[in-house]
MMTF fields as JSON, N, C-alpha, C and O atoms, coordinates in Angstrom:
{
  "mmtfVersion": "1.0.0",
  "mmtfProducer": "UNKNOWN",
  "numBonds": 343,
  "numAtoms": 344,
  "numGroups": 86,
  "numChains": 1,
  "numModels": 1,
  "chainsPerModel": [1],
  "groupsPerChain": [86],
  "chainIdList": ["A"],
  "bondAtomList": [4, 2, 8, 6, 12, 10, 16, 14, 20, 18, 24, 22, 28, 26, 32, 30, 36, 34, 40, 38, 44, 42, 48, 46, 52, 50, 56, 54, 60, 58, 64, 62, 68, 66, 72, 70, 76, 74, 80, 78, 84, 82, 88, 86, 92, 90, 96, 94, 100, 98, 104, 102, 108, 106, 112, 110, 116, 114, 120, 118, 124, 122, 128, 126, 132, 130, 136, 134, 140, 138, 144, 142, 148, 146, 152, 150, 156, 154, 160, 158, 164, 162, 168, 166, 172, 170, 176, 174, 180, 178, 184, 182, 188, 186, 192, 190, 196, 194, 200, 198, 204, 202, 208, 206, 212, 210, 216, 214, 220, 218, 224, 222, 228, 226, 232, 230, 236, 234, 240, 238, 244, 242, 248, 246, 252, 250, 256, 254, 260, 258, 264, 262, 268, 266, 272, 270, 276, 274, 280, 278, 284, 282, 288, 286, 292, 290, 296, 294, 300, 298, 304, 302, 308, 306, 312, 310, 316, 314, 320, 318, 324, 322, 328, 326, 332, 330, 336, 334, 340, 338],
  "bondOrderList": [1, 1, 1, 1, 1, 1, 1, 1, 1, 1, 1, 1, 1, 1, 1, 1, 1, 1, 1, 1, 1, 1, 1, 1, 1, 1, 1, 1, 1, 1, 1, 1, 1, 1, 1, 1, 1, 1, 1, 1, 1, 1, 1, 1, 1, 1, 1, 1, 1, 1, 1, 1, 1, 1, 1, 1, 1, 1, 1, 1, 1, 1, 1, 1, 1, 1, 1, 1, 1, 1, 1, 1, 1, 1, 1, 1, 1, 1, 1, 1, 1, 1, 1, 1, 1],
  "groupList": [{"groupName": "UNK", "atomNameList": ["N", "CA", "C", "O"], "elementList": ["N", "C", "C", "O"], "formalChargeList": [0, 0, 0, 0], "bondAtomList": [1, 0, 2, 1, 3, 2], "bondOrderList": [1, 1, 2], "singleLetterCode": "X", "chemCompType": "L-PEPTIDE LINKING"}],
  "groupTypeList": [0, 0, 0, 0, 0, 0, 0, 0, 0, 0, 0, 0, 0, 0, 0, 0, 0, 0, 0, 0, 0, 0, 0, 0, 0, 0, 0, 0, 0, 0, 0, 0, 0, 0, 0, 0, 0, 0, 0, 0, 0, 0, 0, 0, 0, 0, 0, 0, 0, 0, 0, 0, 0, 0, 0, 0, 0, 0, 0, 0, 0, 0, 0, 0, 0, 0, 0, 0, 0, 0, 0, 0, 0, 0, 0, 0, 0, 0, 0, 0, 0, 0, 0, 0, 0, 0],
  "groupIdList": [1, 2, 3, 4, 5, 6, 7, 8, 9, 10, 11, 12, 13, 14, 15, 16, 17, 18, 19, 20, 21, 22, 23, 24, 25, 26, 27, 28, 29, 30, 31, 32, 33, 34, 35, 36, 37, 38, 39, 40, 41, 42, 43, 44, 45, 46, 47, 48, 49, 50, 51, 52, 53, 54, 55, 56, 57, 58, 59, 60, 61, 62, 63, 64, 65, 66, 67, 68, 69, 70, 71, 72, 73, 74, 75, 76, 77, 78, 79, 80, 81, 82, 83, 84, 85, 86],
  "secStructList": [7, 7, 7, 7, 7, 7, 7, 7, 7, 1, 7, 7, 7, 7, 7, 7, 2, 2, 2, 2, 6, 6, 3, 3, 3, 3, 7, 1, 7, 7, 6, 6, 6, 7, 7, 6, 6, 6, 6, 6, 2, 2, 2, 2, 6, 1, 1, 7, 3, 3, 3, 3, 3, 3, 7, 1, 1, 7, 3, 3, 3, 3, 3, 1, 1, 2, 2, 2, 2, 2, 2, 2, 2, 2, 2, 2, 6, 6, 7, 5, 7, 1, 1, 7, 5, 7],
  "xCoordList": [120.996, 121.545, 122.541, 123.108, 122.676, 123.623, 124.96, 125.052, 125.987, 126.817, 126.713, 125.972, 127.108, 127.445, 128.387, 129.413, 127.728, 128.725, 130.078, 129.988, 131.14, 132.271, 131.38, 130.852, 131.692, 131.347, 131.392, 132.311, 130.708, 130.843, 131.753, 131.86, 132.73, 132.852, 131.937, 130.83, 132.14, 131.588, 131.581, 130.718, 132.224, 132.11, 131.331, 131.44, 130.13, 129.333, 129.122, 128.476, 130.006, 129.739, 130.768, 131.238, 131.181, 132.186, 131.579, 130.506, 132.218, 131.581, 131.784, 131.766, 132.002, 132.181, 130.567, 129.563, 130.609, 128.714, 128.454, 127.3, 129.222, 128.454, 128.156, 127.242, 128.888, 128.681, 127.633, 127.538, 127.227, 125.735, 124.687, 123.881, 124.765, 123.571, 123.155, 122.052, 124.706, 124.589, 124.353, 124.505, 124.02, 123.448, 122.178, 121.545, 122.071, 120.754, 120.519, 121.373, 119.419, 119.305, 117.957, 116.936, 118.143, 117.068, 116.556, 117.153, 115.605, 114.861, 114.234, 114.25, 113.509, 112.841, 113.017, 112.189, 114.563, 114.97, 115.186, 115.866, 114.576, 114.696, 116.454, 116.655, 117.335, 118.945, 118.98, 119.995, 117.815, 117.718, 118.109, 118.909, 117.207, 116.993, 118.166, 119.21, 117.614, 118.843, 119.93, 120.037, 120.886, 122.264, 123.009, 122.461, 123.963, 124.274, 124.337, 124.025, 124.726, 124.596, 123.223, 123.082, 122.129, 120.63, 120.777, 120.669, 121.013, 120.598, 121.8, 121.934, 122.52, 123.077, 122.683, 123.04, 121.582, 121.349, 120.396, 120.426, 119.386, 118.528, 118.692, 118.023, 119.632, 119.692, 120.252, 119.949, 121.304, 122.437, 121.576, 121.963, 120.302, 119.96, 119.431, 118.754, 119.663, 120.017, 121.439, 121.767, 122.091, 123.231, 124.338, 124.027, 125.619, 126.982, 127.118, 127.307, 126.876, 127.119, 128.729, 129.528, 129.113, 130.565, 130.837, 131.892, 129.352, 129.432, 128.288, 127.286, 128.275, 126.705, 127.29, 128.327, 126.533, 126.667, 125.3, 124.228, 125.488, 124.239, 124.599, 125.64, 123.418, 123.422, 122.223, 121.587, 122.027, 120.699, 119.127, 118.629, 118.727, 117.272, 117.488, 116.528, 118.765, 118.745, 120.33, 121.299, 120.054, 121.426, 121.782, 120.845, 122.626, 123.033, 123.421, 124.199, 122.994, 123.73, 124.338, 123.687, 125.86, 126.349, 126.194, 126.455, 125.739, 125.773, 127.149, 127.876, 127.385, 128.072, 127.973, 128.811, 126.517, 125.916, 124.466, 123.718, 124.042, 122.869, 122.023, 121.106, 122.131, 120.898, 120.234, 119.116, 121.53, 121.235, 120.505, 119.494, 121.146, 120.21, 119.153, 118.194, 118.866, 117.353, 116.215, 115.117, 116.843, 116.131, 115.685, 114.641, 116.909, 116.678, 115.535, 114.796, 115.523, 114.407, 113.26, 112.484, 112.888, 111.946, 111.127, 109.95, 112.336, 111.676, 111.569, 110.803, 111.955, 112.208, 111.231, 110.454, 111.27, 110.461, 108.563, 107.52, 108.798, 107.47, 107.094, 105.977, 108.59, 108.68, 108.785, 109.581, 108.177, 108.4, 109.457, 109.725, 109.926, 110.87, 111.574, 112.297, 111.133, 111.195, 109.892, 109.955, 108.578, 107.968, 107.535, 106.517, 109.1, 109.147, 108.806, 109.621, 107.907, 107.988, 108.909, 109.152, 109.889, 110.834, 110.62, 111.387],
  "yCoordList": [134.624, 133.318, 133.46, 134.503, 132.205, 132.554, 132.127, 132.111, 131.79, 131.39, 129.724, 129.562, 128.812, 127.28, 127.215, 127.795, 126.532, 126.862, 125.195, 123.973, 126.201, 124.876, 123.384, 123.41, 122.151, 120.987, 121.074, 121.758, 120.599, 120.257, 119.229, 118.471, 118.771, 117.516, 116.393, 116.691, 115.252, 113.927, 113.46, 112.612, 113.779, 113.818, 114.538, 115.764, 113.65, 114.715, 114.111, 114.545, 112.833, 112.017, 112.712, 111.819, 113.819, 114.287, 113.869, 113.383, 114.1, 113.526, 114.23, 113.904, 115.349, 116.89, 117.322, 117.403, 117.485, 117.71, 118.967, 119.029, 119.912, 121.182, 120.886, 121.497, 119.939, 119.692, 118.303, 118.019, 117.849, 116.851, 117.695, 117.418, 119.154, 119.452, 120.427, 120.917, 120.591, 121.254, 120.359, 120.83, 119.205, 118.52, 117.933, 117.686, 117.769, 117.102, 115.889, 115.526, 114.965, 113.829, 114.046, 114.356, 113.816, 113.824, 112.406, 111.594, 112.204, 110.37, 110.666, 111.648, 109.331, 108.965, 109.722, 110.23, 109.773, 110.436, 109.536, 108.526, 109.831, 109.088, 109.41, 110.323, 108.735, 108.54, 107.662, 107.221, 107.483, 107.083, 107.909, 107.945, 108.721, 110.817, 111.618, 111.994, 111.762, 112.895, 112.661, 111.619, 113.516, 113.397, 114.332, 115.211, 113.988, 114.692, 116.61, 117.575, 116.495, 118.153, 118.907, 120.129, 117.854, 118.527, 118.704, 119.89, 117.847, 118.098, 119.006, 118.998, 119.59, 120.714, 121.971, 123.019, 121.82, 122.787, 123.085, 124.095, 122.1, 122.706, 123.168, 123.985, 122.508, 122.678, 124.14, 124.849, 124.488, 125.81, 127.209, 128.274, 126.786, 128.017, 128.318, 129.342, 127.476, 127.776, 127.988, 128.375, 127.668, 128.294, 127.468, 126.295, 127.775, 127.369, 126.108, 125.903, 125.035, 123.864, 123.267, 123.702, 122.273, 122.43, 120.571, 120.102, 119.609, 118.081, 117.787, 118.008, 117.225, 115.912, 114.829, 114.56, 114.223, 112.531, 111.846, 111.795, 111.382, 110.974, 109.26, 108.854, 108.222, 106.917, 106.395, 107.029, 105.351, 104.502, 105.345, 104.892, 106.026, 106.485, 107.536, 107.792, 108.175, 109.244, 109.765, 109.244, 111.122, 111.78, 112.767, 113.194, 113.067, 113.989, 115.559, 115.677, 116.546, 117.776, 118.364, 118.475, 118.896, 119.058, 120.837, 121.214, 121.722, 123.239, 123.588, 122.691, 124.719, 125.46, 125.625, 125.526, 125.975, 125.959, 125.564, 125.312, 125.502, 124.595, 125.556, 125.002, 126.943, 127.699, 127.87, 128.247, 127.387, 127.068, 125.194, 124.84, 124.466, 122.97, 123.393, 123.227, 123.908, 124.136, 124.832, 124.407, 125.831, 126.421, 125.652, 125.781, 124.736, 123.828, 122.774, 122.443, 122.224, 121.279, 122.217, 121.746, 123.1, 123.448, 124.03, 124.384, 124.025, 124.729, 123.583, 123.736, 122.511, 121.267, 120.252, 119.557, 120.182, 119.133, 118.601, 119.255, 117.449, 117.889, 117.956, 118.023, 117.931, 118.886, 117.568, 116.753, 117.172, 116.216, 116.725, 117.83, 115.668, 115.616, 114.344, 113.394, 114.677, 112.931, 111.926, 110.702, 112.746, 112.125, 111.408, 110.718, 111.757, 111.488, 112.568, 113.49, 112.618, 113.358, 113.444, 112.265, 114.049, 114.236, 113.617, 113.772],
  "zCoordList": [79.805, 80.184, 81.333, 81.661, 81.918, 83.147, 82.881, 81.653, 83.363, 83.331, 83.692, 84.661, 83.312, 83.621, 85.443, 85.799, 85.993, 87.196, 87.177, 87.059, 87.37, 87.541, 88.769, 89.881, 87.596, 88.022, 89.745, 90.196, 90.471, 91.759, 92.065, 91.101, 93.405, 93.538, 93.696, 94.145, 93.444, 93.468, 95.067, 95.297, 95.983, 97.379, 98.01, 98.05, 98.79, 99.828, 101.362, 102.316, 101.18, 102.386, 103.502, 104.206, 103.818, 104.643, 106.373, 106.729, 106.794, 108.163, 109.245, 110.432, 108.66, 109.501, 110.103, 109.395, 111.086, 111.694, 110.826, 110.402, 110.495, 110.011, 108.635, 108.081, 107.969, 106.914, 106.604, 105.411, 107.11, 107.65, 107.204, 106.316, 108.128, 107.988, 106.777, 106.535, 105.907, 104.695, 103.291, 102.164, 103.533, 102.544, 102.977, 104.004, 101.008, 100.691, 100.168, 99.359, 100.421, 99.853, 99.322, 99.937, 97.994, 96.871, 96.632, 95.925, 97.161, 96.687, 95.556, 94.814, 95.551, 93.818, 92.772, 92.016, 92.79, 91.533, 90.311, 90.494, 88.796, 87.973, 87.373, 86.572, 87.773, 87.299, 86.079, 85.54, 85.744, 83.979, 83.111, 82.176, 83.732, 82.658, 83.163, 82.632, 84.442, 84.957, 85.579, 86.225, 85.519, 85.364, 86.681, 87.346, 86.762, 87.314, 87.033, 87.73, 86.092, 85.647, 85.64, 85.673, 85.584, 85.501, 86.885, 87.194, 87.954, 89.57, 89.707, 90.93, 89.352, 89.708, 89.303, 89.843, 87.883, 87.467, 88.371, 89.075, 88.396, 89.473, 90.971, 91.604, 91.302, 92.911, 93.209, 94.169, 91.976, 92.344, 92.687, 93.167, 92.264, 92.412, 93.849, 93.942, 95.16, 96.379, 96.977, 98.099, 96.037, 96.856, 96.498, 96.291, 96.359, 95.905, 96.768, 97.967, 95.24, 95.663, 95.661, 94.832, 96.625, 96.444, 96.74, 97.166, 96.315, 96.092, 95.709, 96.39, 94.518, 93.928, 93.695, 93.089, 94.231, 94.274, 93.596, 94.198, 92.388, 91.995, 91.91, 91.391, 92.589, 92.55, 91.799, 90.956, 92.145, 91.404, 91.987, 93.017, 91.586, 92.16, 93.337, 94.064, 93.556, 94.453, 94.125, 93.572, 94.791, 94.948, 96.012, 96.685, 96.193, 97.111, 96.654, 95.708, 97.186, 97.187, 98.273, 99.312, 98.194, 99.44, 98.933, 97.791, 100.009, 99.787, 100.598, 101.026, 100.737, 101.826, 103.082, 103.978, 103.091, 104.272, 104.534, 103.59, 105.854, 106.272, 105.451, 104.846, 105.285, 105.097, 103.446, 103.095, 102.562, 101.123, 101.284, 100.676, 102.023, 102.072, 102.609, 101.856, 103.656, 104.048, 102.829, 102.468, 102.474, 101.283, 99.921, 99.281, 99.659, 98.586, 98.668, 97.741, 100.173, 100.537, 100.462, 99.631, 100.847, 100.727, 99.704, 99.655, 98.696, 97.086, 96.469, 95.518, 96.536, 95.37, 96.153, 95.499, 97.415, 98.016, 97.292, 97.309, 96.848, 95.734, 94.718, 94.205, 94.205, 92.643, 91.716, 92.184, 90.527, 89.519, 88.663, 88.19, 88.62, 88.044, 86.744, 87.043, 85.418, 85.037, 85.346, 85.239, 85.792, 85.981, 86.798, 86.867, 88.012, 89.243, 90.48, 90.518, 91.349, 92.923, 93.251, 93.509, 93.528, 94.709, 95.823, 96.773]
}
């Protein structure tokens, strides 16, 4: 088992350019089912997340850097989730 990683912040809207391109926006997400703590569970495993923002049918992950968001889109892009596509 792994360790639980400390909660992320709830802020990912920063408006810093390097930090633009270190987040993610997750669509047709079912926010019925999942929670914020599931989209962290899944996402962390690209890279030290440090903001999720979860709203009505989407959320955000903010990484560290562009090269953990790039990686994340490309492993999750696709992926059901809840019954939902990504």
């Amino acid at each position: 088992p792994t360790p639980c990683p400390a909660m992320a912040s709830n802020v990912t809207n920063k408006t810093d350019p390097r930090s633009m391109n270190s987040r993610v926006f997750i669509g047709n997400l079912n926010t019925l089912v999942v929670k914020k703590s599931d989209v962290e569970a899944i996402f962390s495993k690209y890279g030290k997340i440090v903001g999720c923002s979860v709203h009505k049918g989407f959320a955000f992950v903010q990484y560290v850097n562009e090269r953990n968001a790039r990686a994340a889109v490309a492993g999750e892009d696709g992926r059901m989730i809840a019954g939902q596509v990504l």
